[in-house]
TILUMKE-851075 format. One record per residue (C-alpha): residue in three letters; y, z, x. Coordinates in steps of 0.02 Angstrom, whole numbers. Last residue first. Layout:
! residues N
['ALA',[Y,Z,X]],
...
! end
This chain:
! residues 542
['UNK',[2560,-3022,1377]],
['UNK',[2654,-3177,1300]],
['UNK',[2789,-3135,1191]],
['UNK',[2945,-3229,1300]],
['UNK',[2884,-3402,1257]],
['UNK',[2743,-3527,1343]],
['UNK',[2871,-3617,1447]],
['UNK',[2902,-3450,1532]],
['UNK',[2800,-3466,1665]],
['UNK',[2763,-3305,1755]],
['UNK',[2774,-3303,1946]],
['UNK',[2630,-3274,2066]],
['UNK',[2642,-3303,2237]],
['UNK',[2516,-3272,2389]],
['UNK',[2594,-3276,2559]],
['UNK',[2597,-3388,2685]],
['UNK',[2640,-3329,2872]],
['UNK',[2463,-3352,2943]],
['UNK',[2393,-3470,2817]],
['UNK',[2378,-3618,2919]],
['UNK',[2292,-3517,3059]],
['UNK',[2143,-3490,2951]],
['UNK',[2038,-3354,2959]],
['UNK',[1851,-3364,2958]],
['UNK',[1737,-3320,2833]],
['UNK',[1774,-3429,2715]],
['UNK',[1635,-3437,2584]],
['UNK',[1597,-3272,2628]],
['UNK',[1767,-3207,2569]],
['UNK',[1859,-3072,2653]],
['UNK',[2017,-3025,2617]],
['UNK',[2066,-2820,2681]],
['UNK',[2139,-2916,2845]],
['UNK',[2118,-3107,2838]],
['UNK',[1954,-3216,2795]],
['UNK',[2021,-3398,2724]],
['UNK',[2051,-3487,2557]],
['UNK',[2192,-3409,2485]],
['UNK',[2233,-3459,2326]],
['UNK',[2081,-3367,2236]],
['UNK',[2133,-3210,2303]],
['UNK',[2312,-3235,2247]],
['UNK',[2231,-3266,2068]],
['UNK',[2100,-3133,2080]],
['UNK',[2233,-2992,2130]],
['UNK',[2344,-3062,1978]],
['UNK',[2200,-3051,1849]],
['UNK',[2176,-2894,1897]],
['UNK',[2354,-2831,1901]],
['UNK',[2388,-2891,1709]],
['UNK',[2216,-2806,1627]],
['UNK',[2248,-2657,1752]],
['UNK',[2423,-2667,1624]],
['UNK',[2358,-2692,1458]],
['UNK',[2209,-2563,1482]],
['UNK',[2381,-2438,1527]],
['UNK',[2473,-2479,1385]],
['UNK',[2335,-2461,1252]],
['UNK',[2300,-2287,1337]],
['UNK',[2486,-2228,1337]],
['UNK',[2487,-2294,1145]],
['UNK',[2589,-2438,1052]],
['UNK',[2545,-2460,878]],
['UNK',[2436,-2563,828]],
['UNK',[2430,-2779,792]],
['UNK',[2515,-2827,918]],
['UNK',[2417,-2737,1081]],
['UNK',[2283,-2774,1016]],
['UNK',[2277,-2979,1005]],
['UNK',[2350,-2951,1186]],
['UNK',[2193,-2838,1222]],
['UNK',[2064,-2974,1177]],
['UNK',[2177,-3132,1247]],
['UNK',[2178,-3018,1403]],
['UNK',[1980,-2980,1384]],
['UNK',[1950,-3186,1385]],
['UNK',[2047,-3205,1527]],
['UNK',[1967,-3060,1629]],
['UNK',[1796,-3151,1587]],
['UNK',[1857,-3320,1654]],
['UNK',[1957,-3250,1807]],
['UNK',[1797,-3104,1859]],
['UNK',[1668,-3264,1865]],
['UNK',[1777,-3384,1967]],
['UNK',[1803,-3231,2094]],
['UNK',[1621,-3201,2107]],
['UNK',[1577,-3384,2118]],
['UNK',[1748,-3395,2260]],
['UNK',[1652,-3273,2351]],
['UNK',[1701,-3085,2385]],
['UNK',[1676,-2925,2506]],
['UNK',[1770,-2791,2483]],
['UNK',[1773,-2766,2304]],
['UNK',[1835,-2937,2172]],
['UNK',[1650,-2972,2096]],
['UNK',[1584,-2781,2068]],
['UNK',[1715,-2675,2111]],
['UNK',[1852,-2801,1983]],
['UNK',[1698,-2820,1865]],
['UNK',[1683,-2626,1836]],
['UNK',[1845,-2585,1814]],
['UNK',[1871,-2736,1679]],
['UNK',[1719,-2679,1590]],
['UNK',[1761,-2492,1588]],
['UNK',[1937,-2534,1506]],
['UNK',[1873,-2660,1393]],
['UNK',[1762,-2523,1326]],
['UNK',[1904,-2350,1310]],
['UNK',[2020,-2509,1232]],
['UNK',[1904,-2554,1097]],
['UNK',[1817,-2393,1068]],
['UNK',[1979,-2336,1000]],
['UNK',[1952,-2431,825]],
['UNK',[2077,-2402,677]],
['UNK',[2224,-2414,783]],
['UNK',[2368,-2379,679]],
['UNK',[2477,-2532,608]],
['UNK',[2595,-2645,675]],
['UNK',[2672,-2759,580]],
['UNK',[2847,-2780,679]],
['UNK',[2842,-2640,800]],
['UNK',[3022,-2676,865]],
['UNK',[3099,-2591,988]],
['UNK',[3285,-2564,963]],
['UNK',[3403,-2705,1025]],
['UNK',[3506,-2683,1178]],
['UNK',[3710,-2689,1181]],
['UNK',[3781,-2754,1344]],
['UNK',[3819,-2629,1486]],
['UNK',[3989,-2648,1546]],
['UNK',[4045,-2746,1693]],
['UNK',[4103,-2674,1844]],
['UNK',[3906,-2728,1909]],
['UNK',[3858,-2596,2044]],
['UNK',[3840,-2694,2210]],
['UNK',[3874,-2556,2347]],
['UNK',[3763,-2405,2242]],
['UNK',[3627,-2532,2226]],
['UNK',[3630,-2578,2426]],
['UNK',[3641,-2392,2489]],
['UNK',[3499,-2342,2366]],
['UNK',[3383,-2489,2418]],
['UNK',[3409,-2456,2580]],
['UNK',[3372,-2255,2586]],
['UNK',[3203,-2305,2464]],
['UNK',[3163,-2435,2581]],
['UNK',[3150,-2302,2732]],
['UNK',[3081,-2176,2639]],
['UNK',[2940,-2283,2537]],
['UNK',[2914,-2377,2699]],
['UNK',[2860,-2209,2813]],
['UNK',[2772,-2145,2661]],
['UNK',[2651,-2320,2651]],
['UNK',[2640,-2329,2864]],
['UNK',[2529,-2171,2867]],
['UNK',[2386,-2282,2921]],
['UNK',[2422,-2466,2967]],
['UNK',[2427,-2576,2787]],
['UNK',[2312,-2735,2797]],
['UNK',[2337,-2922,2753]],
['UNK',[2553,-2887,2795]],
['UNK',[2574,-2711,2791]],
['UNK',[2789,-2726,2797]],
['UNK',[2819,-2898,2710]],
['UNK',[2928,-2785,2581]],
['UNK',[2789,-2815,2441]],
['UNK',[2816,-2684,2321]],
['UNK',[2731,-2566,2187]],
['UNK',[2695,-2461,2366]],
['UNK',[2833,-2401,2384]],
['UNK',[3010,-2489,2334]],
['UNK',[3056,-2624,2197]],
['UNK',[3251,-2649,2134]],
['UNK',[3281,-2742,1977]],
['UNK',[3469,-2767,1949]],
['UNK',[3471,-2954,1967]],
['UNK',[3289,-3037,1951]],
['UNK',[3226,-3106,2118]],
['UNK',[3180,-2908,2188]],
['UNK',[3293,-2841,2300]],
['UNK',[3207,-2673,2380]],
['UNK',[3331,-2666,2536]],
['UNK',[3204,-2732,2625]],
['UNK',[3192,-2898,2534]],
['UNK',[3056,-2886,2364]],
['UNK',[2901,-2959,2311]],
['UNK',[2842,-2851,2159]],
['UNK',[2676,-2823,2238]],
['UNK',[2551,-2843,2402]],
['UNK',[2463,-2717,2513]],
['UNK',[2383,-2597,2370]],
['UNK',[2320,-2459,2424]],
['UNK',[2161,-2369,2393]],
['UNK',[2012,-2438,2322]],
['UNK',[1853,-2346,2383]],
['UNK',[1752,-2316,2539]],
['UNK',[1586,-2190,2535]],
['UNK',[1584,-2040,2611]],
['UNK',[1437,-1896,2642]],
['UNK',[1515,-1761,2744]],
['UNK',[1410,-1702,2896]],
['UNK',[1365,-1512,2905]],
['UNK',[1397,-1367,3009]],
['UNK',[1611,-1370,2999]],
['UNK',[1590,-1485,2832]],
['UNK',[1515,-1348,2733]],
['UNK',[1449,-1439,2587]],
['UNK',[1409,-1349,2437]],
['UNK',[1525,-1460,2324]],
['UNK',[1669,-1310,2331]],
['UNK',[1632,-1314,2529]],
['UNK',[1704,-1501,2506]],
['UNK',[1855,-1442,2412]],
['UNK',[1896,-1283,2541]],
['UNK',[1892,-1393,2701]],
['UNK',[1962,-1555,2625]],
['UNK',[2118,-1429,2578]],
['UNK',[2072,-1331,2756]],
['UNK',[2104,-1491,2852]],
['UNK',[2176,-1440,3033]],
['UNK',[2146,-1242,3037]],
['UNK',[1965,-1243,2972]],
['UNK',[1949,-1388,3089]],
['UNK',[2010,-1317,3225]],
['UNK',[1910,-1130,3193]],
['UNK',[1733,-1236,3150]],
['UNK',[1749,-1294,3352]],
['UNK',[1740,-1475,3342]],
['UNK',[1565,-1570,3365]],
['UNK',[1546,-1542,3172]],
['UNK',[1674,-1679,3128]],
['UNK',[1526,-1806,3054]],
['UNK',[1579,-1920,2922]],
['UNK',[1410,-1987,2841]],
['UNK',[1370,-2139,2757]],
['UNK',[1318,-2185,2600]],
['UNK',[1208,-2224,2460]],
['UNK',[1082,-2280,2568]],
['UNK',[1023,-2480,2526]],
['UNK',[1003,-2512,2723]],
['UNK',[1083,-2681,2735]],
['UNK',[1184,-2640,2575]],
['UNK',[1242,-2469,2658]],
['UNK',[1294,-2535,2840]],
['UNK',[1397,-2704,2769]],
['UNK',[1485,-2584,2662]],
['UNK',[1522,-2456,2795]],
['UNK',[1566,-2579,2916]],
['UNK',[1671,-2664,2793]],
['UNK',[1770,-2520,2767]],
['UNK',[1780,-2487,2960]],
['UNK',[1868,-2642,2988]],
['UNK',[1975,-2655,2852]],
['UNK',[2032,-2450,2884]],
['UNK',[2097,-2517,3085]],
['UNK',[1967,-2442,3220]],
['UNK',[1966,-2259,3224]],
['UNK',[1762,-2257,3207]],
['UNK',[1745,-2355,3350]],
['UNK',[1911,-2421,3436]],
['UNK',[1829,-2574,3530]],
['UNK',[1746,-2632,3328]],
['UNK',[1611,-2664,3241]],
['UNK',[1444,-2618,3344]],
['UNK',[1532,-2455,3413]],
['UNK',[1553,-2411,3226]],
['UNK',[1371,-2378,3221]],
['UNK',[1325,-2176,3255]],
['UNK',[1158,-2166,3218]],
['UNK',[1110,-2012,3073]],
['UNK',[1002,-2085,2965]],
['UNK',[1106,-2108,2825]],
['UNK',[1227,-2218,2973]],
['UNK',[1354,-2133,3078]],
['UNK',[1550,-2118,3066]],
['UNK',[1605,-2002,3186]],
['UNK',[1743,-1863,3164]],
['UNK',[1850,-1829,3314]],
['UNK',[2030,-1787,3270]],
['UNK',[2093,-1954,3219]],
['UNK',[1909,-1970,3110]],
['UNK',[1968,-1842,3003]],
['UNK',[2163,-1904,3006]],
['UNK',[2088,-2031,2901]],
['UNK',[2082,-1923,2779]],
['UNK',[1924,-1886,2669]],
['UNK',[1993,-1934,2483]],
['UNK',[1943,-1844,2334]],
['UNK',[1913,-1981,2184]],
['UNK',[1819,-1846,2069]],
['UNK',[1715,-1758,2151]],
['UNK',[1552,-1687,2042]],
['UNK',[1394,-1838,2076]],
['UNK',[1469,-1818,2267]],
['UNK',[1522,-1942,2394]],
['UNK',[1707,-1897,2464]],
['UNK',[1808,-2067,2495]],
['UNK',[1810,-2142,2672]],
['UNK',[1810,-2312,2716]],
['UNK',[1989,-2301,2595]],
['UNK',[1986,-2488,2511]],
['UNK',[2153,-2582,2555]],
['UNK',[2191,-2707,2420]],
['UNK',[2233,-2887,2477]],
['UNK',[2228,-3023,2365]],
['UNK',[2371,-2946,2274]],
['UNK',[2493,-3034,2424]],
['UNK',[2633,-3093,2313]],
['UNK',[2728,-3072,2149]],
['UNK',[2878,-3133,2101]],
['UNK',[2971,-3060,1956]],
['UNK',[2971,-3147,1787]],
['UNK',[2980,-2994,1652]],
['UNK',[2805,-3002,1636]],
['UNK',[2770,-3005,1825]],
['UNK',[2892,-2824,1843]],
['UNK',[2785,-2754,1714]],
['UNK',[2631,-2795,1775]],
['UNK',[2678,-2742,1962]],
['UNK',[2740,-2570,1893]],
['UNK',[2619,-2509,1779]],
['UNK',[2457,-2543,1910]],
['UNK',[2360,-2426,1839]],
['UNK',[2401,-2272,1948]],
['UNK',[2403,-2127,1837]],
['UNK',[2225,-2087,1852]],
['UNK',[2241,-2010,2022]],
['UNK',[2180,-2118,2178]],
['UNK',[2055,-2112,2298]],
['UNK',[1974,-2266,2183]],
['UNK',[1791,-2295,2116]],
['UNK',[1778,-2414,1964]],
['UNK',[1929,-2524,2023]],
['UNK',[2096,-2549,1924]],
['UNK',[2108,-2379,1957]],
['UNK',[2174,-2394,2113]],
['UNK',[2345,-2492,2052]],
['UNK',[2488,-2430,2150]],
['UNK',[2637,-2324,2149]],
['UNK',[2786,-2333,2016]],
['UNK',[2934,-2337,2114]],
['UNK',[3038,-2492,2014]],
['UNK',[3190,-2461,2009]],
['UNK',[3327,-2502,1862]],
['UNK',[3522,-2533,1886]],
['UNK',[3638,-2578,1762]],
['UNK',[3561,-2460,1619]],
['UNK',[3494,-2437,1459]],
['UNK',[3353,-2344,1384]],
['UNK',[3253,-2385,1231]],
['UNK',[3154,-2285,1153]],
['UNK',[2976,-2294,1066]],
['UNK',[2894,-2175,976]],
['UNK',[2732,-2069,981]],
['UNK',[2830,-1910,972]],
['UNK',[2732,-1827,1131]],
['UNK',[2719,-2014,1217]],
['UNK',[2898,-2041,1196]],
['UNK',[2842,-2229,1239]],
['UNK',[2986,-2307,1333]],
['UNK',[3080,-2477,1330]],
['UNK',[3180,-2517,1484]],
['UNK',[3351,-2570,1555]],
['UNK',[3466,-2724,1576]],
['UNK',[3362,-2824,1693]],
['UNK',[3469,-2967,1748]],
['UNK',[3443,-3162,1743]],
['UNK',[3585,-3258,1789]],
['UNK',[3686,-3328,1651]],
['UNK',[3673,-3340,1467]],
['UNK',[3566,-3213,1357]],
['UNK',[3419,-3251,1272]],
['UNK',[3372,-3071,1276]],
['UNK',[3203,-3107,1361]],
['UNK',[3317,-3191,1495]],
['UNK',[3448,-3057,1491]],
['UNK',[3297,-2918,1534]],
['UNK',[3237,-2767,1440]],
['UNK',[3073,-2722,1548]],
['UNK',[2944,-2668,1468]],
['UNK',[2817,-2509,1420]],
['UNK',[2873,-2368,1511]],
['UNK',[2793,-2226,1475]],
['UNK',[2851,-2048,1431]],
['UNK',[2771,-1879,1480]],
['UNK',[2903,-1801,1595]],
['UNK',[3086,-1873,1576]],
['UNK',[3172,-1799,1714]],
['UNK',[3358,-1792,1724]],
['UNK',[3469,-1815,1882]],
['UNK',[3676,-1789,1886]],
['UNK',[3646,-1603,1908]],
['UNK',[3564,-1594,2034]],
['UNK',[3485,-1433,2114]],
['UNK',[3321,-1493,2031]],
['UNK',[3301,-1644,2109]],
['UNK',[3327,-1536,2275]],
['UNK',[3147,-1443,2241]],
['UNK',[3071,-1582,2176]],
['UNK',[3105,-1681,2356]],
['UNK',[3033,-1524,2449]],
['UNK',[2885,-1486,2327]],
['UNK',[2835,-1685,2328]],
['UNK',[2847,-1685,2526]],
['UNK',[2742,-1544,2519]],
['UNK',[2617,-1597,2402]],
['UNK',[2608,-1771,2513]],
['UNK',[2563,-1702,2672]],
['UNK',[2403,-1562,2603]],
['UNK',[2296,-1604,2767]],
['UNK',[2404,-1492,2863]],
['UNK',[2588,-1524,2833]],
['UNK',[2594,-1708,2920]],
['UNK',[2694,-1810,3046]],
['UNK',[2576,-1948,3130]],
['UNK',[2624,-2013,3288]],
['UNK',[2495,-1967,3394]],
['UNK',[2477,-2151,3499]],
['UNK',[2379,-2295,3519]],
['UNK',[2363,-2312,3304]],
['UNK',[2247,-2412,3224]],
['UNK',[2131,-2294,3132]],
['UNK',[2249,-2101,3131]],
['UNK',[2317,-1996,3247]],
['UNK',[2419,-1811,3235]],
['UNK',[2565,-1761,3290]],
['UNK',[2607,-1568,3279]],
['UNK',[2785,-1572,3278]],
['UNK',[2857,-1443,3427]],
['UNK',[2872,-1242,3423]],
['UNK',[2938,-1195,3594]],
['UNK',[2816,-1096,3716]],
['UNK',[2918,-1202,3846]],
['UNK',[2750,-1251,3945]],
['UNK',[2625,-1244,3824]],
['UNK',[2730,-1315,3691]],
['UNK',[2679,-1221,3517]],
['UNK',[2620,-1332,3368]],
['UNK',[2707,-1385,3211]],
['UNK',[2631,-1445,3043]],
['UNK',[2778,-1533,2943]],
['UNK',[2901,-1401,2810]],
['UNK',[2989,-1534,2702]],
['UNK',[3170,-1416,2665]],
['UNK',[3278,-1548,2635]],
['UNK',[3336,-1559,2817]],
['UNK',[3154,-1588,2865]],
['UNK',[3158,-1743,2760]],
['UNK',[3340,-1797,2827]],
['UNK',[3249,-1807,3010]],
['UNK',[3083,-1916,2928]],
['UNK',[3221,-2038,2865]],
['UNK',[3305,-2044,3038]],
['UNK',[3143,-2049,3124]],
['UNK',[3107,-2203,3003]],
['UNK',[3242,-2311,3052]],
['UNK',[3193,-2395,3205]],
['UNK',[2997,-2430,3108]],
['UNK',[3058,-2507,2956]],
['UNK',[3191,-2614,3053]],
['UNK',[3067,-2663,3166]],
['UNK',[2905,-2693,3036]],
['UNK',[3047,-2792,2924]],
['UNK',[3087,-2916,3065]],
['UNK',[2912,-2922,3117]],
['UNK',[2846,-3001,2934]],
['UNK',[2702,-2949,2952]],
['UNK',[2542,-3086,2922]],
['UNK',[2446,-3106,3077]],
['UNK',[2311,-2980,3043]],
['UNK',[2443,-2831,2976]],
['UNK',[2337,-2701,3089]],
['UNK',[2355,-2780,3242]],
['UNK',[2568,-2813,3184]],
['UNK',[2575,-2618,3152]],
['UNK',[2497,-2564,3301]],
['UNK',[2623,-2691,3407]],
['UNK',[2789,-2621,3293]],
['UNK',[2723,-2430,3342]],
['UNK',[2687,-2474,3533]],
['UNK',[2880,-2569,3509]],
['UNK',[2986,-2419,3436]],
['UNK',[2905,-2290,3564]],
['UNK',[2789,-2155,3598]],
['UNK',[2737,-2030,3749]],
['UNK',[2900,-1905,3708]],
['UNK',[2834,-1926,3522]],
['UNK',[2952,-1953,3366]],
['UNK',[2897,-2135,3334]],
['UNK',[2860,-2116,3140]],
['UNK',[2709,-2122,3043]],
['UNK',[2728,-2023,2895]],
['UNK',[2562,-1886,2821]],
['UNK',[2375,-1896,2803]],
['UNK',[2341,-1811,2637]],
['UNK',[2421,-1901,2520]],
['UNK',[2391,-1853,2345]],
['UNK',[2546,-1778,2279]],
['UNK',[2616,-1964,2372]],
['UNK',[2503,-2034,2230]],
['UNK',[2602,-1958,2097]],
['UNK',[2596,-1798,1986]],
['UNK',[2722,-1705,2029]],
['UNK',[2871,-1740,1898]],
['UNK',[2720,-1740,1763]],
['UNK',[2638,-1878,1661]],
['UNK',[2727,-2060,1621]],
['UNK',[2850,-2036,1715]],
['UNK',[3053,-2059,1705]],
['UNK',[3205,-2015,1830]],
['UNK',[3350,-2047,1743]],
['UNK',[3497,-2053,1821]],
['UNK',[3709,-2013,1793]],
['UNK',[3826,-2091,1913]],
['UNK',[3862,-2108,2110]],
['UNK',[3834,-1963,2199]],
['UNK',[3664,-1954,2127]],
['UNK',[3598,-2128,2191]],
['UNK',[3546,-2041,2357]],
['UNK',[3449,-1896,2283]],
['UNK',[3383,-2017,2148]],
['UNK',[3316,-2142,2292]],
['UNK',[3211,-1986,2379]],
['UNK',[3154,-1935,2203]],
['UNK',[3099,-2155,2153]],
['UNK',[2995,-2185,2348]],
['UNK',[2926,-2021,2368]],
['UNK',[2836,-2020,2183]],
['UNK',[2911,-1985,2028]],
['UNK',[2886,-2157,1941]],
['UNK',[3029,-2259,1859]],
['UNK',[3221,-2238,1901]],
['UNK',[3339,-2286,1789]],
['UNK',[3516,-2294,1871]],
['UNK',[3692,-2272,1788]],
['UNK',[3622,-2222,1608]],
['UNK',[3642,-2241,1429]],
['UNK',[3496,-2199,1287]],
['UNK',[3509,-2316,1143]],
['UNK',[3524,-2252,969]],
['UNK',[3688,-2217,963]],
['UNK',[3706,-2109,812]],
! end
């Protein structure tokens, strides 16, 4: 029995970014789609804003490119914010042809049903495509919804990749090439190994490598620390886009207040009630999501409040029943009726700006390996991602990356891949290991690496982050393999990478700030951060 499982494409992560790439790869061989929980559980399930794309009569290619650029703090790459930006309406036009079902409104002249476009922090125009507050569930329904109409796609629910299988780590001559993946059948408890010529990467971000995060649990960085173990490139994981606005209750768990909140009319005012943003920023409360984070932050330590408050009750209770009735419904759940009251937000981690450094057709440096979402660095967000831009990349990239694997497929055969090998391993005797590293290295990366650093605090989190990785790889030998071992191995990878690109740069720009450089430095204005493994230490290090 052949004890390796065979595919054209591997896909990992079920988010918009790996269904809207299986759809395209289809036509062209057999793929696996595999994640680590279920086929909808992802952070585009959780995005509540919606795509920015130039579909407007009032809108065009270069107001988008400019808001994007502000937003980026000097460090786009314009080429990619152009191409990104022509193509989306395309993207956004085969979305609807799926099935995606946007808000619309009625013309009041032609009584025609047009896109509802909303506005978000940074942008001069409406150009925000959504499905109520509830964008991402609906673009997840749509894009399930075809998967399963395909007969060329399988979904592998519950498993976890652990590594990449690559030439190098083979010992193989030649260019390096990533040959497939090892995965944790987390229901058997054993590992697999799956083969193919092509593997993507579309396996979100890392919120909770922070103590308070918008996002689900299953973002842990998986992705990133895999592709920088195999030798991939990775750049820009200083910066890590904290949400201003994250619901502030002893009961919610990581629910985000959209930005779209503050698009329509909500005002950001102090415990005691004073509206502040004015102070910040021209744009007020719907200036660009670094601005108004540190606002917030800078506005709760001065004061020691526990928050602030969002404050949409100057709209009529009808509109914004109507516009947000999933934050609506969650935040009248927590006694809080947000069409009389103000809701109490604090920010949180977010988004993650840098990644697997990749071209825009998802390329990353290692042959086979493609990178798209928000596990990537495409040069797109530069120090700070524009609202709504994150699903507008995914699509486009996704389309790209798809078109460019299916036109350099390798003729040659896939080469045989060992079986996992547990070597000694044992079972875990002690669980309170990884549930206690995992809290500690949370913890540190909001306390030393959150919005506001200094190289002290950054110092601090490298030398006790090193000491929990030699901890964890000392682990992660001697057990068995586990979804929760994997995980604490991973944040463990991405936060020593964000304090080792924020560490290199040593200047204030976009979601960076350091007090010990507080201003920006025009040196560093098209530098990015790199990280790259060495492999002079051997292919085992974790």
């Amino acid at each position: 029995m052949d004890q390796v499982s065979r595919f054209d494409f591997i896909i990992l992560g079920s988010g918009i970014a790996g269904l809207s790439y299986a759809l395209k790869v289809a036509q062209k061989g057999r793929v696996a789609i595999i994640t680590k929980k279920n086929s909808a559980e992802s952070n585009t399930n959780y995005a509540q804003g919606g795509i920015a794309a130039v579909v407007g009569k009032d809108d065009s290619f270069e107001m988008h490119v400019k808001d994007t650029l502000e937003a980026g703090a000097g460090l786009c790459r314009e080429d990619i914010v152009r191409r990104i930006v022509e193509e989306g309406p395309a993207r956004v036009n085969e979305l609807i042809e799926l099935g995606m079902n946007f808000s619309t409104e009625e013309d009041t002249t032609s009584h025609e049903k047009t896109l509802d476009l909303g506005r978000e922090g940074g942008h001069s125009k409406r150009r925000i495509l959504h499905a109520k507050d509830v964008t991402g569930r609906e673009i997840e329904r749509a894009l399930l919804k075809a998967i399963a109409a395909e007969p060329n796609i399988q979904i592998l629910e519950n498993h976890f990749a652990v590594d990449l299988i690559t030439s190098r780590k083979l010992g193989l001559a030649g260019a390096d090439r990533c040959l497939g993946v090892y995965v944790l059948d987390k229901a058997r408890q054993i590992v697999l190994t799956f083969a193919a010529n092509v593997v993507l990467l579309a396996t979100g971000g890392c919120g909770k490598v922070y103590l308070y995060t918008t996002n689900p649990d299953i973002a842990t960085g998986d992705g990133v620390a895999m592709a920088y173990r195999a030798g991939a490139r990775i750049s820009n994981m200083e910066f890590i886009q904290f949400h201003p606005t994250c619901l502030y209750h002893p009961q919610a768990k990581s629910f985000l207040i959209s930005e779209a909140v503050r698009g329509e009319g909500g005002v950001l005012k102090t415990y005691d009630g004073a509206e502040f943003m004015q102070a910040y920023h021209p744009m007020a409360s719907l200036a660009p999501r670094d601005v108004v984070a540190r606002a917030i932050d800078k506005e709760m330590k001065r004061s020691g409040s526990p928050h602030v408050w969002l404050d949409i009750t100057g709209k009529p209770a009808r509109f914004v029943m109507s516009r947000f009735p999933n934050i609506y419904e969650t935040c009248l759940k927590f006694g809080i009726d947000i069409t009389k009251q103000p809701i109490p937000v604090v920010p949180a981690a977010h988004y993650q700006c840098g990644g697997v450094e990749t071209n825009i057709d998802g390329e990353t440096g290692i042959g086979g390996l493609y990178a798209v979402g928000e596990v990537a660095c495409t040069g797109l967000h530069g120090a700070n991602r524009l609202a709504s831009n994150s699903l507008l990349e995914a699509l486009v990239c996704a389309h790209r990356a798809a078109d460019h694997a299916m036109d350099h497929l390798p003729a040659t055969e896939l080469v045989g891949l060992p079986p996992w090998e547990p070597g000694t391993a044992t079972n875990a005797d002690e669980m309170v290991v990884i549930s206690h590293n995992w809290d500690e290295i949370r913890r540190l990366m909001w306390d030393y690496v959150g919005i506001v650093r200094t190289q002290r605090r950054l110092q601090r989190a490298q030398a006790r982050i090193k000491n929990l990785k030699a901890e964890i790889r000392e682990y992660y030998w001697d057990f068995f393999v586990t979804s929760d071992l994997l995980e604490l191995r991973n944040i463990a990878t991405v936060a020593e990478l964000i304090v080792a690109c924020a560490l290199q740069r040593e200047e204030s720009r976009g979601l960076h700030y350091n007090l010990d450089f507080p201003d920006t430095n025009p040196a560093w204005a098209t530098r990015f951060t790199s990280i790259q493994r060495s492999w002079s230490a051997g292919v085992t290090s974790s």
